[in-house]
C-alpha positions in Angstrom: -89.8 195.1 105.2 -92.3 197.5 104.8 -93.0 200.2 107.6 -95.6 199.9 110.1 -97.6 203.2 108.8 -97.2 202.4 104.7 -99.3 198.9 105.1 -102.8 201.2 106.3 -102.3 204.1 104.3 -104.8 203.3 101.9 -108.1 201.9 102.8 -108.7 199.7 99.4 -112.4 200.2 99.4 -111.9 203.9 99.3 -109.3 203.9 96.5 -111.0 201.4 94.2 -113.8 203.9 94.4 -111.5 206.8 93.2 -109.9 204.8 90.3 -113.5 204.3 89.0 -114.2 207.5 89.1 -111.4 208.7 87.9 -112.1 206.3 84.7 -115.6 207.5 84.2 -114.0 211.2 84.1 -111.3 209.8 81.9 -114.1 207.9 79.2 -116.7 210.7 79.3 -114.3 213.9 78.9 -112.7 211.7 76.0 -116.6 210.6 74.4 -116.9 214.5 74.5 -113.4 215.6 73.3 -113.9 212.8 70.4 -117.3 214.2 69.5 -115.8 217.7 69.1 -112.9 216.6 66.9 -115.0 215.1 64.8 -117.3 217.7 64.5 -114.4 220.2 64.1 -113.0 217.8 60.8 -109.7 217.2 62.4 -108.1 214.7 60.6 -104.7 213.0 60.9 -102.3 214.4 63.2 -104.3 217.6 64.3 -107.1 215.2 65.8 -104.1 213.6 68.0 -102.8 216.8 68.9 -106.1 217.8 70.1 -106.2 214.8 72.1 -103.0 215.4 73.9 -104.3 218.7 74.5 -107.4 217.9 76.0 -105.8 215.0 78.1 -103.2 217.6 79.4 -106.1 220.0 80.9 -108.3 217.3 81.8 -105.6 215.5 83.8 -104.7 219.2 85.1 -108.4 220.0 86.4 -108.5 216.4 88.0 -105.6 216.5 89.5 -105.8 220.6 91.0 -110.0 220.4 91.0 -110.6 216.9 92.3 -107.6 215.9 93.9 -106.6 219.2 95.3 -103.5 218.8 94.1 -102.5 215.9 96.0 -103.2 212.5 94.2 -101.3 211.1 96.2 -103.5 210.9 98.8 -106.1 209.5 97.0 -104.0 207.5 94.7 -101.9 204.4 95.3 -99.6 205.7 92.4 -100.1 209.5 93.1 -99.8 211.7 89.7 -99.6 208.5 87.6 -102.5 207.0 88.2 -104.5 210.3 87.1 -102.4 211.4 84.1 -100.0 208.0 82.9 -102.1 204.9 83.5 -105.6 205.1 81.8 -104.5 206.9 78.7 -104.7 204.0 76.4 -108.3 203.0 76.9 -109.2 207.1 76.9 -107.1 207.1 73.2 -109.3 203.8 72.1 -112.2 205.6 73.3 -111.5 208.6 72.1 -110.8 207.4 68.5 -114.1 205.6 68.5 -116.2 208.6 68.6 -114.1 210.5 66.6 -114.1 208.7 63.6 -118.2 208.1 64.5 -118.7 211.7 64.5 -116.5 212.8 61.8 -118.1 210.2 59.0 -121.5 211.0 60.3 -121.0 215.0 60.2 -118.7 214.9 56.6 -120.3 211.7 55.2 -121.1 213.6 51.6 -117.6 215.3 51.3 
């Protein structure tokens, strides 16, 4: 059975509001990591690269910045909420706006 202090840890109200900020963090950084890539020309493996990068430090400065460097008081999950869990979605997102960017900036090449 679960103990006594684990089942009001978290006030849900309070953590639902974290994860969606976390995500609009997550989806902006990534519209403005996909716009430079694209704008850079990364093609190919360098533009993932840079992604992986950029989620690295991004996930760094959330998690020492924002969360002081303990999620897990502000996350159910801890460190893998902020750096494991949304990465998919960021990638999509990501990928999106670099390909956008990168066929708008080197359409005549």
């Amino acid at each position: 059975m679960a103990d006594q202090n684990d089942l009001y840890k978290y006030f849900e109200p309070t953590v639902q509001q974290n994860t969606l900020a976390l995500s609009n963090i997550h989806t902006l950084t990534s519209w403005g990591v996909g716009t430079a890539a694209g704008i850079l020309g990364l093609t190919g493996w360098n533009g993932f690269i840079f992604f992986l990068i950029s989620w690295v430090v991004i996930s760094g400065a959330v998690v020492t910045i924002k969360c002081e460097g303990k999620p897990s008081v502000y996350f159910k999950s801890g460190t893998m909420d902020v750096v494991g869990t949304p990465v998919l979605n960021t990638l999509l997102s990501y990928v999106l706006v670099w390909t956008l960017m990168h066929a708008l900036v080197y359409i005549y090449d």
